[in-house]
C-alpha positions as a Markdown table, in Angstrom:
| # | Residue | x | y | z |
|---|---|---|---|---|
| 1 | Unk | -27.2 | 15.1 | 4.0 |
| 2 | Unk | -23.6 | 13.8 | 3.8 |
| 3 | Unk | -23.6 | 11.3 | 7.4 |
| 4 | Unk | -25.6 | 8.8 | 8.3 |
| 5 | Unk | -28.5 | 8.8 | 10.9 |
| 6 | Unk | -27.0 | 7.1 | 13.7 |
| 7 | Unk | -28.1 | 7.0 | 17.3 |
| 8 | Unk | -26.0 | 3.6 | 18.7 |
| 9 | Unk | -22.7 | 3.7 | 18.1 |
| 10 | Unk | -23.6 | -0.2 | 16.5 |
| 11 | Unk | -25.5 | 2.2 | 13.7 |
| 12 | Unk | -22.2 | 3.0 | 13.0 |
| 13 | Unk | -20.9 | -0.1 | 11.6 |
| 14 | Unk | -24.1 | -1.1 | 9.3 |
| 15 | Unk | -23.3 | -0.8 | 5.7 |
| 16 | Unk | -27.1 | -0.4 | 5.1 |
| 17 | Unk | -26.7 | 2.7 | 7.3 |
| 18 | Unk | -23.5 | 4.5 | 6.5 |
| 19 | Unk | -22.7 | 3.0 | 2.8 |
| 20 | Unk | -25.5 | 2.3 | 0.9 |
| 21 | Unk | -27.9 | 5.7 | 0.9 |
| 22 | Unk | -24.9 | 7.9 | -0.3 |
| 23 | Unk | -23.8 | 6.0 | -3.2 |
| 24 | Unk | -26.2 | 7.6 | -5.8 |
| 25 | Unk | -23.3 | 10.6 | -4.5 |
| 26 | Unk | -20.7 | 9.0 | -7.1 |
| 27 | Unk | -21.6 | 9.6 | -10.1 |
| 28 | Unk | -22.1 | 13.4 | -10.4 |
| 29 | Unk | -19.2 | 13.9 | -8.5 |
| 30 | Unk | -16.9 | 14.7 | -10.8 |
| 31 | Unk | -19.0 | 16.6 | -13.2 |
| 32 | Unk | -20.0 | 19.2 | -9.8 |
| 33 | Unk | -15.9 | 18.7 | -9.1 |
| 34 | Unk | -15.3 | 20.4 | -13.0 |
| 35 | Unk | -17.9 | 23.0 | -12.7 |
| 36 | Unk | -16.6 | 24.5 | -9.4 |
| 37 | Unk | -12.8 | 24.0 | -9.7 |
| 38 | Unk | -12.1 | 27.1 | -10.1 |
| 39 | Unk | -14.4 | 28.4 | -7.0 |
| 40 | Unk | -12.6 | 27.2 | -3.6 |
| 41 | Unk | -15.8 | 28.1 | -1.7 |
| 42 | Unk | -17.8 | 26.0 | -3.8 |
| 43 | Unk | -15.0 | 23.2 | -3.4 |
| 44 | Unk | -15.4 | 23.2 | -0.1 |
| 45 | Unk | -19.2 | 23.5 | 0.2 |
| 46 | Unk | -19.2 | 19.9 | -2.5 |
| 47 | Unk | -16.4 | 18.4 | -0.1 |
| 48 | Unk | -18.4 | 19.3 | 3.2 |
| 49 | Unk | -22.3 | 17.8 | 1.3 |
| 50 | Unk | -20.6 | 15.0 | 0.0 |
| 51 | Unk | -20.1 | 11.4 | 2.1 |
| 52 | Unk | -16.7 | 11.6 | 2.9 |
| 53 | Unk | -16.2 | 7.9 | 2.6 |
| 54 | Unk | -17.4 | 8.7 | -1.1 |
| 55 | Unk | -15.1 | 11.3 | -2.0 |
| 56 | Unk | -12.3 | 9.3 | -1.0 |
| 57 | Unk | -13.4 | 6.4 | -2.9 |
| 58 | Unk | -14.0 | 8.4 | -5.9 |
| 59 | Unk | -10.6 | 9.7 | -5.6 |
| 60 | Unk | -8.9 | 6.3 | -5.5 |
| 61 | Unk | -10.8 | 6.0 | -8.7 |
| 62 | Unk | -9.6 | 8.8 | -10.6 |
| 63 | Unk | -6.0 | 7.6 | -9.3 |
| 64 | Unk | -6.5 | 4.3 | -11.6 |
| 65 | Unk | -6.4 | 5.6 | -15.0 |
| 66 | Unk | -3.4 | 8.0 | -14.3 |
| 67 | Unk | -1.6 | 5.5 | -12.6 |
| 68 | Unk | -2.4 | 3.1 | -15.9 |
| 69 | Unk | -1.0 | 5.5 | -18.4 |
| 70 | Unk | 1.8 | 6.8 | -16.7 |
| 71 | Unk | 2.8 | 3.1 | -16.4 |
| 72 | Unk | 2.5 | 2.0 | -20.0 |
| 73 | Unk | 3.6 | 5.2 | -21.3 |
| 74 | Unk | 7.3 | 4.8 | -19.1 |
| 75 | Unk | 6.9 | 1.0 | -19.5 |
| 76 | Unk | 7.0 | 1.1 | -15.4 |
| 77 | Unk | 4.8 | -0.7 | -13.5 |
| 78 | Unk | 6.0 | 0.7 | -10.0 |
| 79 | Unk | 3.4 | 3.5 | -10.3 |
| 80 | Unk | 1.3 | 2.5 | -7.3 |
| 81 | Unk | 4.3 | 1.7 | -5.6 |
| 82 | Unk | 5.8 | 5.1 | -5.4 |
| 83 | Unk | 2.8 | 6.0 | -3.8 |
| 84 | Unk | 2.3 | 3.0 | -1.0 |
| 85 | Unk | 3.6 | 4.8 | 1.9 |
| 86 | Unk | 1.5 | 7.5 | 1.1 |
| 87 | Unk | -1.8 | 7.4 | -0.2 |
| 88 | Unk | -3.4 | 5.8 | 2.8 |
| 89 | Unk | -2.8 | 8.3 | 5.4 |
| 90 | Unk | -3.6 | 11.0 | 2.9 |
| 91 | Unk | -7.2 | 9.2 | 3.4 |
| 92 | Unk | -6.9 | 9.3 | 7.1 |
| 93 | Unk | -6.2 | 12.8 | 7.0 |
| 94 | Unk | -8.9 | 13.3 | 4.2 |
| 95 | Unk | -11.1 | 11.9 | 7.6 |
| 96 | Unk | -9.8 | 13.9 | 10.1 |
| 97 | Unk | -10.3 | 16.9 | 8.3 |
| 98 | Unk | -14.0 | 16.6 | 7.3 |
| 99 | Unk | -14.2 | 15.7 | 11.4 |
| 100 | Unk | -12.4 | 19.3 | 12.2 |
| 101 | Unk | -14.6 | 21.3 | 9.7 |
| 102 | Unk | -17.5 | 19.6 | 10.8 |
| 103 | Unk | -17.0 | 20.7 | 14.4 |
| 104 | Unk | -17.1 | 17.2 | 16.1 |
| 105 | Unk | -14.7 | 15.5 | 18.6 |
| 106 | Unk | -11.5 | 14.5 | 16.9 |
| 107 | Unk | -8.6 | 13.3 | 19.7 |
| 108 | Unk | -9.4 | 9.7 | 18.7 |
| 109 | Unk | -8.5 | 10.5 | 14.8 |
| 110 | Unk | -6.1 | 13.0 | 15.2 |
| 111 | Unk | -4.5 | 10.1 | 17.3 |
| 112 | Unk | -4.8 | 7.1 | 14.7 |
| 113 | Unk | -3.6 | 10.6 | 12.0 |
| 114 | Unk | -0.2 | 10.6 | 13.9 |
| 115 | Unk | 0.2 | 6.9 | 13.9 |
| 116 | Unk | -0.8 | 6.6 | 10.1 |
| 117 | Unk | 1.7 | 9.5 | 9.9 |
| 118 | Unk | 4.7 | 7.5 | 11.4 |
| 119 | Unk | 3.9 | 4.9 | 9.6 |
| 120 | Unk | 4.2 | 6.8 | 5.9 |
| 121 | Unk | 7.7 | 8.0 | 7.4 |
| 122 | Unk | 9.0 | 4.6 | 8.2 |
| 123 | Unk | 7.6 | 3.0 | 4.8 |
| 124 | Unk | 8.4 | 6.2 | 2.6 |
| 125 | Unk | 12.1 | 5.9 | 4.1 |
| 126 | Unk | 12.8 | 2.4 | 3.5 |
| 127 | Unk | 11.1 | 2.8 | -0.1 |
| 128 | Unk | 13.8 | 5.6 | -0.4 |
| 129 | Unk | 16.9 | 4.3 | 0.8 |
| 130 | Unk | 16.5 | 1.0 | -1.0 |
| 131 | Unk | 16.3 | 3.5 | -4.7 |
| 132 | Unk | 12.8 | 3.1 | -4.9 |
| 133 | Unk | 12.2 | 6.7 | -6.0 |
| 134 | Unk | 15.1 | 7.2 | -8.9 |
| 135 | Unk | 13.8 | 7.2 | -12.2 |
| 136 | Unk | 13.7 | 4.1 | -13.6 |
| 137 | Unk | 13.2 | 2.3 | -10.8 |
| 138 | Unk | 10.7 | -1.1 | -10.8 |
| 139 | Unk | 10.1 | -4.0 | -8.5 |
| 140 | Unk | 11.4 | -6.6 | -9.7 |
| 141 | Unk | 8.9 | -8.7 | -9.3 |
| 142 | Unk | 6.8 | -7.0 | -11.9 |
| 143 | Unk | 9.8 | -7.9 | -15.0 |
| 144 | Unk | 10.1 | -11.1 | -14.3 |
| 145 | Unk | 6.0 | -11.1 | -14.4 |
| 146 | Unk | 6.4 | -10.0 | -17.6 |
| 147 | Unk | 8.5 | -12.9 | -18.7 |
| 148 | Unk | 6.1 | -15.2 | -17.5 |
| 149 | Unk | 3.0 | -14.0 | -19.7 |
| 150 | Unk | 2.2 | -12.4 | -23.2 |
| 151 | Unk | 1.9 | -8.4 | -23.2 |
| 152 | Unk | -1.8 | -8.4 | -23.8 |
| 153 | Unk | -2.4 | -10.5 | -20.6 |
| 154 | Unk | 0.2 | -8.4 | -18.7 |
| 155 | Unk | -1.7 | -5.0 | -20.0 |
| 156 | Unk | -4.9 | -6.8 | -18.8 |
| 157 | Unk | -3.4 | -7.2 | -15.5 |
| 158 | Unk | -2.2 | -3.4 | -15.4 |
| 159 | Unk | -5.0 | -2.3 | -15.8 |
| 160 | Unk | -7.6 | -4.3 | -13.5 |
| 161 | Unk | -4.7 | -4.9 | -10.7 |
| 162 | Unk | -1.8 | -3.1 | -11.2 |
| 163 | Unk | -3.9 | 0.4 | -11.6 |
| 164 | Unk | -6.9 | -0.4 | -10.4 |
| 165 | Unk | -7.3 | -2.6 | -7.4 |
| 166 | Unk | -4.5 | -1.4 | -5.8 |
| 167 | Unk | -5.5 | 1.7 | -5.9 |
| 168 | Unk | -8.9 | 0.7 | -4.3 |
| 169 | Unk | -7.2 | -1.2 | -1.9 |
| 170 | Unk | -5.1 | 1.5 | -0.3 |
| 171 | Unk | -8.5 | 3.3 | 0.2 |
| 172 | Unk | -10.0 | 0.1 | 1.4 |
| 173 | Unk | -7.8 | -0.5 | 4.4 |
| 174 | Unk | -8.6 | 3.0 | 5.7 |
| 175 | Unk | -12.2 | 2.6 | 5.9 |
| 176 | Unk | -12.4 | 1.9 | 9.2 |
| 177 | Unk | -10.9 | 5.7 | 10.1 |
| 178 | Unk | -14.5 | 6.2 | 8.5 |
| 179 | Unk | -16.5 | 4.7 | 11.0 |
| 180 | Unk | -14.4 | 6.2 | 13.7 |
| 181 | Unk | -15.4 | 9.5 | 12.2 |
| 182 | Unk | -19.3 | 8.6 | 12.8 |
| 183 | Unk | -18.5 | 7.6 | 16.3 |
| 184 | Unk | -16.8 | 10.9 | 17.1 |
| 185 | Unk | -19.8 | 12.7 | 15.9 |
| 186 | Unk | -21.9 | 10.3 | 18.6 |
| 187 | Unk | -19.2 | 11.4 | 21.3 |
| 188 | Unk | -19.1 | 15.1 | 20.4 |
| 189 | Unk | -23.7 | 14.9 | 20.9 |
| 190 | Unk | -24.5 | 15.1 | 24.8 |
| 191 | Unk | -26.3 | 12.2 | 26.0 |
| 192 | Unk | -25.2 | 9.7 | 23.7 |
| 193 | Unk | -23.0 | 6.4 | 25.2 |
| 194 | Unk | -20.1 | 6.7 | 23.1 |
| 195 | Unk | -17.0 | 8.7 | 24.4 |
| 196 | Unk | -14.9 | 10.6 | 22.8 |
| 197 | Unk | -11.5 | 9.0 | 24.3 |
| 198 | Unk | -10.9 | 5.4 | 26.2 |
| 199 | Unk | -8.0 | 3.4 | 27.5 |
| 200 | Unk | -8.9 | 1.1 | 24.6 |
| 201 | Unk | -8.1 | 4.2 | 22.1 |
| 202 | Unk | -4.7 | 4.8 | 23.6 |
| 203 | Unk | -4.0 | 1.0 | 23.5 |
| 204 | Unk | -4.8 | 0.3 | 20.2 |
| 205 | Unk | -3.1 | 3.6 | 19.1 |
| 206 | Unk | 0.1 | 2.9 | 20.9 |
| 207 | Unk | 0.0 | -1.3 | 19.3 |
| 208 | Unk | -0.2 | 0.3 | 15.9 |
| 209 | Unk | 3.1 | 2.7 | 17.0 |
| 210 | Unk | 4.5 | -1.0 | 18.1 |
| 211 | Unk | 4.0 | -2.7 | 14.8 |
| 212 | Unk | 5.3 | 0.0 | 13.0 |
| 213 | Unk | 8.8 | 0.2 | 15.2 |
| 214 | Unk | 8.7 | -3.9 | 14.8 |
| 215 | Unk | 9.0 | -3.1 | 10.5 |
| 216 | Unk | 11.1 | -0.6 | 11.6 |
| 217 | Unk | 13.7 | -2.6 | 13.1 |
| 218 | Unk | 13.8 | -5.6 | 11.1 |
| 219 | Unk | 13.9 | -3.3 | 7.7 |
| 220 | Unk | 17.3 | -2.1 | 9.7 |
| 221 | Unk | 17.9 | -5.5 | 10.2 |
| 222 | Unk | 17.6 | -6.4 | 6.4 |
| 223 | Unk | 19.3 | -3.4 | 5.2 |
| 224 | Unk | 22.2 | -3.8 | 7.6 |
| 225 | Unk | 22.9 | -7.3 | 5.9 |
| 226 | Unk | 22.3 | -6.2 | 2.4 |
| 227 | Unk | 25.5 | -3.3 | 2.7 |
| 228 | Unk | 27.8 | -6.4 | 4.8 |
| 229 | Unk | 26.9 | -8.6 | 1.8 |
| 230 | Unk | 27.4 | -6.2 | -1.0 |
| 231 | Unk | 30.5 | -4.7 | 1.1 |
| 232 | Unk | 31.8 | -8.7 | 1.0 |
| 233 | Unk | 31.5 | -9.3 | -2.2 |
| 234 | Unk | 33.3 | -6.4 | -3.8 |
| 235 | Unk | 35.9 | -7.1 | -1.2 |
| 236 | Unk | 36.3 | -10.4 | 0.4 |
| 237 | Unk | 36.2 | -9.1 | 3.7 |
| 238 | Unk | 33.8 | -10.2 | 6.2 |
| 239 | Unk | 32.6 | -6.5 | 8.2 |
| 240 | Unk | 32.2 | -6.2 | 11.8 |
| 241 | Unk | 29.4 | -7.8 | 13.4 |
| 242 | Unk | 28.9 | -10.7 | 10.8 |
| 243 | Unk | 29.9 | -13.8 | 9.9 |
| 244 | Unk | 31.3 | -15.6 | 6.2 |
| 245 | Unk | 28.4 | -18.3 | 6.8 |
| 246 | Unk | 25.3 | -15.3 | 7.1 |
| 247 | Unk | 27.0 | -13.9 | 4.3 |
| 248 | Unk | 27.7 | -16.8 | 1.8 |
| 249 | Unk | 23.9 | -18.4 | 2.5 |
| 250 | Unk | 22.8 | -15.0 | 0.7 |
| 251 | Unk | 20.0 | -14.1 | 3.1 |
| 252 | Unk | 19.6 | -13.1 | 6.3 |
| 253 | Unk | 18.1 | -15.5 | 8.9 |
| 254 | Unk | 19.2 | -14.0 | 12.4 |
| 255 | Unk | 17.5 | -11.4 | 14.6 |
| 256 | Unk | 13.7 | -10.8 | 13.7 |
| 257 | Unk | 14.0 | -12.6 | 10.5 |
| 258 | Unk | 15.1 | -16.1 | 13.0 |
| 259 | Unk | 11.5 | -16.1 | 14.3 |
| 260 | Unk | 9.7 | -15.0 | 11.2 |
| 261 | Unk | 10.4 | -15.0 | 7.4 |
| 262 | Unk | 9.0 | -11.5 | 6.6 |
| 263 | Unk | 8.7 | -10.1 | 10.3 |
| 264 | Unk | 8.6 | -6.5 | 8.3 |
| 265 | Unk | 5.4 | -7.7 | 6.2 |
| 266 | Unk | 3.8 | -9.1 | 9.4 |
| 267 | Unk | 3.5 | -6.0 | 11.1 |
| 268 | Unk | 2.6 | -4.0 | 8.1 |
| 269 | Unk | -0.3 | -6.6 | 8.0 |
| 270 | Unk | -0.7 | -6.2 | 12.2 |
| 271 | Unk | -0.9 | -2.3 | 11.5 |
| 272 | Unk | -4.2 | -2.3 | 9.4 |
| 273 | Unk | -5.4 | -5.4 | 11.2 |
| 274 | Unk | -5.2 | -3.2 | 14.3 |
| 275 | Unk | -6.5 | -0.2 | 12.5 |
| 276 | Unk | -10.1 | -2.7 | 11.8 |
| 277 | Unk | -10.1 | -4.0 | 14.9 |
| 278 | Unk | -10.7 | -0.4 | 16.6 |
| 279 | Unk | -13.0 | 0.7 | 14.7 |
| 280 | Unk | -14.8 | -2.8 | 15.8 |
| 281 | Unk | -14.3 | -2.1 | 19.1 |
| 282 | Unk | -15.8 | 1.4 | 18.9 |
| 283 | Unk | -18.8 | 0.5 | 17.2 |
| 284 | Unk | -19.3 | -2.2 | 19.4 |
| 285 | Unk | -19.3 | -4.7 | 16.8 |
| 286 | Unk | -17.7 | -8.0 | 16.4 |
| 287 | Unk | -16.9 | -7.4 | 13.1 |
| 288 | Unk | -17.6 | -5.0 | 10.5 |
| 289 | Unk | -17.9 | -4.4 | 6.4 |
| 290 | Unk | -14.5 | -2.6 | 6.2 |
| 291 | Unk | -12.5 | -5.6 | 7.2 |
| 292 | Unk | -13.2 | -6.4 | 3.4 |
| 293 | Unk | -10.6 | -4.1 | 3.3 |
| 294 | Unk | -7.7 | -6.0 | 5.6 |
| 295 | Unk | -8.6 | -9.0 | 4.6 |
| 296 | Unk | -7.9 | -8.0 | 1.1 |
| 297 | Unk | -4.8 | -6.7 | 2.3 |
| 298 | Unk | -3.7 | -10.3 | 4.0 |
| 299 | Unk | -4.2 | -11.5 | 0.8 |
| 300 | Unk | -2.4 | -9.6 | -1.1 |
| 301 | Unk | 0.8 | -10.1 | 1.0 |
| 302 | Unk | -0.1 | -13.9 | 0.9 |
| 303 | Unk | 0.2 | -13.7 | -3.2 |
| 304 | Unk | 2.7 | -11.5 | -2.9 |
| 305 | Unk | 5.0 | -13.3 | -0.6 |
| 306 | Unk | 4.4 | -16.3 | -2.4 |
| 307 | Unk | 5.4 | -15.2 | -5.8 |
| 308 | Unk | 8.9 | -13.5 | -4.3 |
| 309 | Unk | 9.9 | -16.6 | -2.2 |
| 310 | Unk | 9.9 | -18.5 | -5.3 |
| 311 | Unk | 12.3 | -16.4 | -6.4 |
| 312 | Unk | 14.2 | -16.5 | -3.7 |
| 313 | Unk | 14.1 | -20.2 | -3.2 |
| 314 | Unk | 15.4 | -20.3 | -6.9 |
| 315 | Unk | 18.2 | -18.2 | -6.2 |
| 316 | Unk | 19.1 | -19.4 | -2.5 |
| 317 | Unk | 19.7 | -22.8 | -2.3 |
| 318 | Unk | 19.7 | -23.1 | 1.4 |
| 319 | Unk | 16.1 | -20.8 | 0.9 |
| 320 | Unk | 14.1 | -24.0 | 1.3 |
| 321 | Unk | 15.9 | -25.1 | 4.3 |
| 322 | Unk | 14.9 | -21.4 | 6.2 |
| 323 | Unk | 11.0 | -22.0 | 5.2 |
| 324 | Unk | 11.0 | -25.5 | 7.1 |
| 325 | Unk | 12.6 | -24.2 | 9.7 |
| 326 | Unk | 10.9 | -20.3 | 10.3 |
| 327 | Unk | 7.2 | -19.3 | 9.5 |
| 328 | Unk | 6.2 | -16.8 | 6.7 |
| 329 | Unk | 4.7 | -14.0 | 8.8 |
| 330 | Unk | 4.0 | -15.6 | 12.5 |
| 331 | Unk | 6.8 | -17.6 | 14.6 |
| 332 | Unk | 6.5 | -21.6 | 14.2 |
| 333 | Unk | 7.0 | -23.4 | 17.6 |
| 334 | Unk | 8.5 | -27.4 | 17.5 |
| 335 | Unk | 11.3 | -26.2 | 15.1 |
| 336 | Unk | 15.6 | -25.8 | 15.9 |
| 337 | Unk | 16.3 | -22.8 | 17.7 |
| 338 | Unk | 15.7 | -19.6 | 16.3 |
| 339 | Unk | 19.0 | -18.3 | 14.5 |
| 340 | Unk | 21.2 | -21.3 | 14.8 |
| 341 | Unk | 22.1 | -22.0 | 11.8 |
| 342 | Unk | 24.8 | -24.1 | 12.4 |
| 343 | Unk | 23.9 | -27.1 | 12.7 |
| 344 | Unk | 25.8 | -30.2 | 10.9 |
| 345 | Unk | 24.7 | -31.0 | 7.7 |
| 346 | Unk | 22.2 | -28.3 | 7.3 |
| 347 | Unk | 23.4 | -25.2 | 5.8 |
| 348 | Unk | 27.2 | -25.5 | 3.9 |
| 349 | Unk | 29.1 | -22.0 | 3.4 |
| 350 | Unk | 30.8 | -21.2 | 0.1 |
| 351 | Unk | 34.4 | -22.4 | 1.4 |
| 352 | Unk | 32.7 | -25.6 | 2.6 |
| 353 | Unk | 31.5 | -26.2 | -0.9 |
| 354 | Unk | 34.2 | -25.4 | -2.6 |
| 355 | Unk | 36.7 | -27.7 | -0.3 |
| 356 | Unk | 33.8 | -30.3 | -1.2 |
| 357 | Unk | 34.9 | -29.7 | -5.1 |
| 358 | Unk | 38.3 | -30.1 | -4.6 |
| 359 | Unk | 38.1 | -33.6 | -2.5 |
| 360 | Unk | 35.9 | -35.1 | -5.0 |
| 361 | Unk | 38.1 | -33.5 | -7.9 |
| 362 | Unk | 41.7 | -34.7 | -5.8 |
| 363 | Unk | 39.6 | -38.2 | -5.0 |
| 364 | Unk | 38.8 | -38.8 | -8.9 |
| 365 | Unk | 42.6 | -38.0 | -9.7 |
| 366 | Unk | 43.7 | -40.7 | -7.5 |
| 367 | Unk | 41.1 | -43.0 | -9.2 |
| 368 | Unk | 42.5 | -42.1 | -12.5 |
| 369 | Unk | 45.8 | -42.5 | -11.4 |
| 370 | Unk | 45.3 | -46.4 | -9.8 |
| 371 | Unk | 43.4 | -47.6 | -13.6 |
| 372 | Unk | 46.9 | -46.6 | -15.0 |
């Protein structure tokens, strides 16, 4: 049997219940996978008797060692990367499919499907636009990791990180699209108490559109300010719509990015938050064993964020300045007003600095010139 016994939508969300009794499904997975590749009816008979939260793990596994020797064969650590925007709602789909073929009630996950959907569009399009998909291309975070530590630690880290948890991870954070699944086989039996669409559904469904318009607009936001900065330097020219001061402090700091640091990365985080927080209300539980899987996400972006606002605070000067003043992911209240940046003697343009030079330069000739 490849579901769970579950007669309370509660049953649901128990691990003992829905994880445990099909793990012994793992391991002769891929042998049963080999044996009938070439037979699509036997494919589909495996993929329909096997736990389709287990054949999406053991997929995320059989990602890890590809994504391990593609990436020290090309020396590029931006494997997983490539794939970001993608691989999580090809496991919400994975879930929505077993749920058609099965024959049970899907408008709940073809619902969260078109929301995972938008979201691979706006991620996908911002990984594209910024290069992310030319050969060659890394984050950068991952060279200057490599300055930091010896090969053998870095290849350590590729491969239990880098290649591996990642991976997981993106299969983690859909996890609770699985419990939805078992709930929509309770809503499609007569007689049980869980229905197969709510106001809460469209709620949540429509929040997770919200968080991904709110990335949306401040990657705009961010990309708009990265072509008037490049556009200024290569021409001195300040474009329309911005100011030398946004400009010369390097970064930007107005719009979303006044009332948060990373308003992009908060509602990436929201998304999946939201996404656990469903399937917690349609199990009728509190909380659940596949927030493991958001809460590894959180973390990750705290680790994450860390490590590249240290870079930034090295290259920005006034960086430091903008983290007193403007919270990492959520807005900080008691601080000066969102987006001002102008107030004396906190942030100094480039022509302020340099007139700075020449006063104390001019004052020290004068100096000079009184000893003679």
């Amino acid at each position: 049997m490849a579901l769970p016994i579950a007669k309370t939508a509660l049953d649901c969300s128990e691990f003992s219940n829905t994880v445990t009794p099909f793990l012994h499904q793992l391991r002769p997975l891929p042998g049963l996978f080999l044996e009938s590749a070439t037979n699509l009816a036997a494919l589909k008979q495996i993929y329909l008797d096997t736990n389709p939260l287990i054949s999406a793990f053991a997929f995320s596994l059989m990602l890890s060692p590809i994504f391990l020797i593609v990436s020290e064969i090309n020396k590029n650590y931006s494997q997983v990367d490539r794939l970001w925007s993608i691989l999580p709602t090809l496991y919400n789909a994975h879930f929505a499919i077993y749920a058609h073929l099965m024959g049970f009630e899907t408008k709940r996950l073809d619902t969260l499907l078109a929301a995972s959907c938008i979201w691979s569009c706006r991620l996908t399009f911002n990984y594209w636009r910024k290069g992310g998909y030319t050969i060659g291309s890394e984050d950068y975070r991952w060279a200057i990791l490599r300055t930091k530590i010896s090969p053998t630690l870095f290849f350590i880290f590729n491969v239990l990180f880098i290649s591996l948890a990642q991976s997981i991870l993106l299969f983690s954070i859909t996890t609770p699209t699985y419990l939805l699944l078992l709930a929509s086989r309770l809503a499609s039996s007569s007689g049980t108490p869980v229905e197969p669409w709510t106001f809460a559904d469209l709620i949540f469904s429509r929040l997770m559109v919200a968080w991904v318009l709110t990335s949306f607009f401040a990657d705009q936001q961010q990309w708009q300010f990265q072509s008037a900065k490049k556009s200024y330097q290569e021409t001195a020219k300040v474009p329309p719509k911005f100011n030398r001061e946004d400009l010369d402090r390097g970064f930007i700091v107005t719009g979303l990015w006044s009332w948060s640091r990373h308003p992009n990365f908060a509602a990436e985080q929201a998304f999946w938050l939201t996404l656990y927080q469903w399937s917690c209300h349609t199990t009728n539980s509190t909380y659940n064993w596949t927030g493991i899987g958001a809460l590894s996400y959180l973390i990750l972006f705290q680790a994450s964020t860390w490590f590249t606002e240290l870079i930034s605070s090295d290259k920005y000067p006034e960086y430091k300045e903008y983290q007193a003043r403007v919270g990492k992911f959520v807005p900080r209240l008691g601080t000066d007003p969102k987006g001002d940046w102008k107030v004396p003697g906190k942030v100094k343009t480039v022509a302020e600095k340099v007139g700075e030079e020449v006063e104390k330069d001019a004052k020290m000739a004068r100096e000079r010139y009184d000893l003679r």
